[in-house]
C-alpha positions in Angstrom: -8.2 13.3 -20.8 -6.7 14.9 -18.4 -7.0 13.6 -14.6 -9.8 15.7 -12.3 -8.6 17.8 -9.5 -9.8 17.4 -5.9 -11.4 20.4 -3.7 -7.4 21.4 -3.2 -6.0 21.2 -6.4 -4.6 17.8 -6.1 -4.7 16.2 -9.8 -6.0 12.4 -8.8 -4.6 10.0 -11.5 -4.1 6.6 -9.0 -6.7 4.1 -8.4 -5.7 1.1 -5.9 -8.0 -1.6 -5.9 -8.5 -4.1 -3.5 -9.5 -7.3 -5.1 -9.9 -9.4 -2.5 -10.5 -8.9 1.2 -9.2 -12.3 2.3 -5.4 -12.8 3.1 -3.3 -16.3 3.7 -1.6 -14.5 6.5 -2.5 -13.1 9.5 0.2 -10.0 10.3 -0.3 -8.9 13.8 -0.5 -5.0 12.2 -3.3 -6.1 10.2 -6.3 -8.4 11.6 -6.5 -10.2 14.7 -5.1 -13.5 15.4 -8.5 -15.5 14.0 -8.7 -12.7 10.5 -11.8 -10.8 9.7 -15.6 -12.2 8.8 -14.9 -12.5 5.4 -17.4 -11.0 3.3 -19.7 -13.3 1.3 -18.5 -14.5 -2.3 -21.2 -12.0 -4.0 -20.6 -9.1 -2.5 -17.0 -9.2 -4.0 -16.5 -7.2 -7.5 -16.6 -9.0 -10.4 -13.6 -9.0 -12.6 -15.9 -7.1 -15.3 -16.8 -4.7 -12.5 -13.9 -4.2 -11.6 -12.9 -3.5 -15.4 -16.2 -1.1 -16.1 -14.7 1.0 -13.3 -11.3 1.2 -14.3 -12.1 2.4 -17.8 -14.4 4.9 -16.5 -11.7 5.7 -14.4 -9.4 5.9 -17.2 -11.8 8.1 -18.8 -11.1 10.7 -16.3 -7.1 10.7 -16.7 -6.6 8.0 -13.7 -3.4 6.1 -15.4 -2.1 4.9 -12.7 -3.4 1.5 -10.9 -2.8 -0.7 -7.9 -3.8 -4.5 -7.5 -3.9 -5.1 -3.7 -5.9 -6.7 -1.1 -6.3 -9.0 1.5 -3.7 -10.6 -0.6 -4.7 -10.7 -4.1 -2.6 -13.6 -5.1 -5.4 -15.7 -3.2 -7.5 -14.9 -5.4 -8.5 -16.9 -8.5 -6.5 -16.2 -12.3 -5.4 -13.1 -11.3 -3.5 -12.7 -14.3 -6.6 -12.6 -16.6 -8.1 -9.4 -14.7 -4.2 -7.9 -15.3 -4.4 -8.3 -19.0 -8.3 -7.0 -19.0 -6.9 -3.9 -17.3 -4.1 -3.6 -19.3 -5.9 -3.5 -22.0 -8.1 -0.4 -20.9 -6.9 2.6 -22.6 -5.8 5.3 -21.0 -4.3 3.2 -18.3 -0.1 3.4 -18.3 1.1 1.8 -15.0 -0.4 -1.5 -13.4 1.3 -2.9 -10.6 0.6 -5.0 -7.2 1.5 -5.2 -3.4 1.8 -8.5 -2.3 3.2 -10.5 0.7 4.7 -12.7 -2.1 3.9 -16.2 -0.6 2.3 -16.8 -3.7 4.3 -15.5 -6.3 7.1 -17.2 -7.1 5.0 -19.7 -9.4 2.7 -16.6 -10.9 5.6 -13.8 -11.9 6.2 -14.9 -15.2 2.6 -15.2 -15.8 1.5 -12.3 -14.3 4.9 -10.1 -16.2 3.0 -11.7 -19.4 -0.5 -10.0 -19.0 1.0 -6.8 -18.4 1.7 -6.3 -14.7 5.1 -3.5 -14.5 5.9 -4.2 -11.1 5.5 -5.3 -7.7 5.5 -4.4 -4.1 6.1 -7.3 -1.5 5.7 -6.9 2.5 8.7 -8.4 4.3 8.7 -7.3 7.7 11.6 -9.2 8.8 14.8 -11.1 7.2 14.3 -13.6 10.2 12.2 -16.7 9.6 11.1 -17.6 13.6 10.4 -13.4 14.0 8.5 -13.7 10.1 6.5 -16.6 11.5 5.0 -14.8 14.5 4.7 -11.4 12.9 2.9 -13.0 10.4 1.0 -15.9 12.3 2.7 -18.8 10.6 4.2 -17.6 7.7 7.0 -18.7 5.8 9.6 -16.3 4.7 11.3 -18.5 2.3 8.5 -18.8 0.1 8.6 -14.9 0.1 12.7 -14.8 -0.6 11.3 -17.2 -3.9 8.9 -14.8 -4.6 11.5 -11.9 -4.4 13.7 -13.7 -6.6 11.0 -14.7 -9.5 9.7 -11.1 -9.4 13.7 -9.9 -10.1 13.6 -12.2 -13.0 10.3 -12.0 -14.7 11.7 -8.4 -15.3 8.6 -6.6 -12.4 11.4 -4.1 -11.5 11.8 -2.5 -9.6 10.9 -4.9 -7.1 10.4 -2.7 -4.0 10.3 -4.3 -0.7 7.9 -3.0 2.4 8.8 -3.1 5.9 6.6 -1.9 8.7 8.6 -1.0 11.4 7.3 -2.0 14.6 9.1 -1.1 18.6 10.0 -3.8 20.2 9.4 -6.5 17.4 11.5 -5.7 14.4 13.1 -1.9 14.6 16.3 -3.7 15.7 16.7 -5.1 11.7 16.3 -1.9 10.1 20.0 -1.5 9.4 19.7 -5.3 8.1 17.3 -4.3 5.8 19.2 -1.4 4.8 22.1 -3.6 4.2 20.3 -5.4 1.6 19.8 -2.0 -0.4 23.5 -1.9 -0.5 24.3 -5.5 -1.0 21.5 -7.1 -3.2 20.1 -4.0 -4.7 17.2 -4.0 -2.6 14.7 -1.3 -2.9 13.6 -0.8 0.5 10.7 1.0 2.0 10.4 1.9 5.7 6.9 2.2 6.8 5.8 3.7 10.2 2.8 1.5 11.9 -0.8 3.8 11.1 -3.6 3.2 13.6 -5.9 1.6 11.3 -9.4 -0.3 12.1 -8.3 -0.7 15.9 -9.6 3.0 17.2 -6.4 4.1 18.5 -5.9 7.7 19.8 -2.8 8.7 18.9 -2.2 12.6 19.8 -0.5 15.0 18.1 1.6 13.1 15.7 1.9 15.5 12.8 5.0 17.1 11.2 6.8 19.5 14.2 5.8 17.5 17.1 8.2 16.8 19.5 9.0 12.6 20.1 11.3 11.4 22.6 14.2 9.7 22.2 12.0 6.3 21.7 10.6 7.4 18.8 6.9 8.5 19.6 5.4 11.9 21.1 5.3 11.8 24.9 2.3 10.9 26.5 0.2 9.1 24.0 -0.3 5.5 24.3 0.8 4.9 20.5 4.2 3.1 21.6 4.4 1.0 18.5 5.4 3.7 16.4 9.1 4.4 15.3 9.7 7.5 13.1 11.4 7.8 9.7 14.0 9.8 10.7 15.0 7.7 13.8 15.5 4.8 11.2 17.4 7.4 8.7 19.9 8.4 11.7 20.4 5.1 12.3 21.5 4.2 8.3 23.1 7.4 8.0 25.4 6.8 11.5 26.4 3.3 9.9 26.2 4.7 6.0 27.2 7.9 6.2 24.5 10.9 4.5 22.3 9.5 2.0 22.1 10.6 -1.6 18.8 11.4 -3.2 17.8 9.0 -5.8 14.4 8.9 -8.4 12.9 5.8 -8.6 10.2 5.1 -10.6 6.4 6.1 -9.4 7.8 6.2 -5.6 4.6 7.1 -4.3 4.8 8.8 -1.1 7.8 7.6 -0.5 10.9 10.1 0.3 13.9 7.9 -1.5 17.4 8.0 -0.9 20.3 5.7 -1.1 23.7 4.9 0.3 25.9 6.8 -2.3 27.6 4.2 -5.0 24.8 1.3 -4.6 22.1 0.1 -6.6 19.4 0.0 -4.3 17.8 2.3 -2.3 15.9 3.3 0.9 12.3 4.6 0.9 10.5 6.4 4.1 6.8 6.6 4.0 5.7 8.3 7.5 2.0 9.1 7.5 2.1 9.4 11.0 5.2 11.4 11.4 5.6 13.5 8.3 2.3 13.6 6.3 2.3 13.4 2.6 -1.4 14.2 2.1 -1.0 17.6 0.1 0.6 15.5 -2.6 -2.3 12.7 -1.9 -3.4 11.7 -5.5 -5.0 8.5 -5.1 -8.6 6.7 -4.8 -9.4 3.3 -3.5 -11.7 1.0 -4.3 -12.8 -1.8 -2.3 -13.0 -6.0 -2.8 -16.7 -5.2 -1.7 -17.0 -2.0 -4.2 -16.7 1.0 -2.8 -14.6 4.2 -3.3 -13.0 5.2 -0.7 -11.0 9.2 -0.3 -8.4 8.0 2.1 -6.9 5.2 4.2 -8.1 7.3 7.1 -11.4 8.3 6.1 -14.7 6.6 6.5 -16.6 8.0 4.1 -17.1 6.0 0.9 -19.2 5.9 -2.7 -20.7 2.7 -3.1 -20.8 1.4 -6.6 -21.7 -2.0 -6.6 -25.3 -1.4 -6.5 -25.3 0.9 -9.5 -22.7 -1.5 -11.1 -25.3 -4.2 -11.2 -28.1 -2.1 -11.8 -26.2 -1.6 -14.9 -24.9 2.0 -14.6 -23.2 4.1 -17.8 -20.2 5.2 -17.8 -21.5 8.2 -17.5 -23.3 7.2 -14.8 -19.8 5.8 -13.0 -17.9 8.6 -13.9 -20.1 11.2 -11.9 -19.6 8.4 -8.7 -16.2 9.0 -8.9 -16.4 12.7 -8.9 -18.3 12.4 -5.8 -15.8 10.4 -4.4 -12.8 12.8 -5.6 -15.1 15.3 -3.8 -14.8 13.7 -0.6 -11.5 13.8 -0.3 -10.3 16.1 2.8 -7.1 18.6 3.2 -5.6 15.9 5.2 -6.3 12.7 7.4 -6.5 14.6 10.8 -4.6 11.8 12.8 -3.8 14.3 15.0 -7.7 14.5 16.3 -8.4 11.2 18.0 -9.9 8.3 16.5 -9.5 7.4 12.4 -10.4 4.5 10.1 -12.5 3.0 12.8 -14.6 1.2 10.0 -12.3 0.2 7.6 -9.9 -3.0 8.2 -6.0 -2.6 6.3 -7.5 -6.2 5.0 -10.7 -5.2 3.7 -9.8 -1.4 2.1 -6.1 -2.2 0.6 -3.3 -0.3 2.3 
């Protein structure tokens, strides 16, 4: 079947769900230093739930899915829900974003049950700056994750880096280095206000920022933009080369001509990507949720254990495509003031 269209002709074919809304790290863009109240073992989705909605999903041309979290490595035989998804028919692309602390002794397991690829969050190529980003983290048990992923064959490993002023925008070109070096595929990701009620101003395509990166006057000083990170590459790399990569998402990718890897930018903040927004996201506690920056949400669990139809499941998710707006409006003041990265999957 072909996928549904939203209010604004956006075909939505990409479900990520978040599987778990705990986390074995505590990233300082993420949750406070002492995490989130966890929410209580039974208000969690089932694997089975999880699996009813995905085929109704399916049902409606949504191909395309997302494993994320919290970390959803933390939680238990992972690799048994990938191979019940992968089995669903209709669905053609499974794949995860990780912080890869975890993976190294699951890739070959989880490559097995049908997982394509992963994503894995490494902030930093520096273990003292990982450790504090992360709140005690370490980043060699990521670099093993990296390298298992590489050789279970979940290519193309892509590796996620939020840039933050101040704490790690001075080892963008580092990263970039690895993109030419090791055949990294690297993603820049500009900080989003997220859960912590930050006003941001005008921060939408044609805004003016100053030299530090971020539009005068607003208190939003964390945020460095894609193309101050691109001029950076490009004045050590010379002009990048557009490259396709498979199911880049929202992000714009390029590459340093003649190398393997290649350099993603994904700037919500700076350059939003919402008019080709074709994603859902369901929640660890089981909701569907329109957009990273929305509050408004379909609950399902309910209906789910009340024993719902497909039928039934597949009109939720209408509602849900429904709800989704033109665009996530960070320009107007405060967003996502009730959803934590951890608990809604970013």
């Amino acid at each position: 079947m072909s996928a549904v269209n939203d209010g604004f002709g956006r075909r939505i074919d990409y479900l990520r769900i978040s599987i778990t809304d705990r986390c074995n790290l505590r990233c300082i863009y993420c949750m406070p230093p002492e995490g989130v109240p966890p929410i209580t073992h039974d208000e969690v989705l089932r694997y089975e739930e999880i699996e009813r909605v995905v085929r109704a999903a399916a049902g409606l041309g949504i191909s395309r899915l997302r494993l994320t979290g919290g970390e959803p490595l933390v939680r238990r035989d992972v690799p048994a829900l990938v191979a019940m998804l992968r089995a669903v028919p209709g669905v053609r692309e499974l794949t995860m974003t990780t912080n890869g602390t975890l993976l190294a002794p699951l890739a070959g397991e989880l490559k097995a049950a049908g997982l394509d690829r992963v994503n894995i969050s490494v902030d930093t190529l520096d273990a003292d700056r990982y450790r504090t980003i992360s709140r005690g983290g370490c980043l060699q048990t990521v670099l093993d994750g990296i390298a298992a992923a590489q050789e279970a064959g979940l290519t193309p490993v892509k590796i996620n880096m939020v840039v933050m002023r101040g704490l790690n925008d001075d080892e963008t070109l580092a990263m970039a280095a690895q993109s030419v070096t090791q055949g990294w595929h690297v993603r820049y990701i500009e900080m989003m206000p997220l859960g912590n009620g930050q006003r941001i101003g005008a921060l939408m395509e044609g805004d003016e920022f100053d030299e530090g990166g971020h539009a005068p006057g607003t208190p939003f000083a964390g945020l460095v933009t894609s193309n101050n990170i691109r001029a950076s590459i490009e004045e050590r790399y010379g002009p990048l080369e557009p490259v396709s990569l498979a199911s880049s998402g929202p992000a714009e990718t390029w590459r340093v001509p003649g190398t393997a890897g290649s350099i993603g930018f994904i700037s919500a903040v700076s350059h939003a990507f919402c008019t080709q927004c074709n994603r859902l996201r369901l929640t660890s506690s089981g909701a569907l949720v329109p957009c990273l920056f929305s509050d408004r949400e379909v609950p399902l669990r309910a209906v789910l254990r009340a024993g719902a139809s497909t039928e039934e499941l597949q009109g939720l998710i209408c509602q849900a495509i429904a709800l989704k707006q033109e665009g996530h409006h960070l320009a107007e003041g405060q967003v996502g003031t009730d959803h934590q990265m951890s608990k809604i999957g970013g």
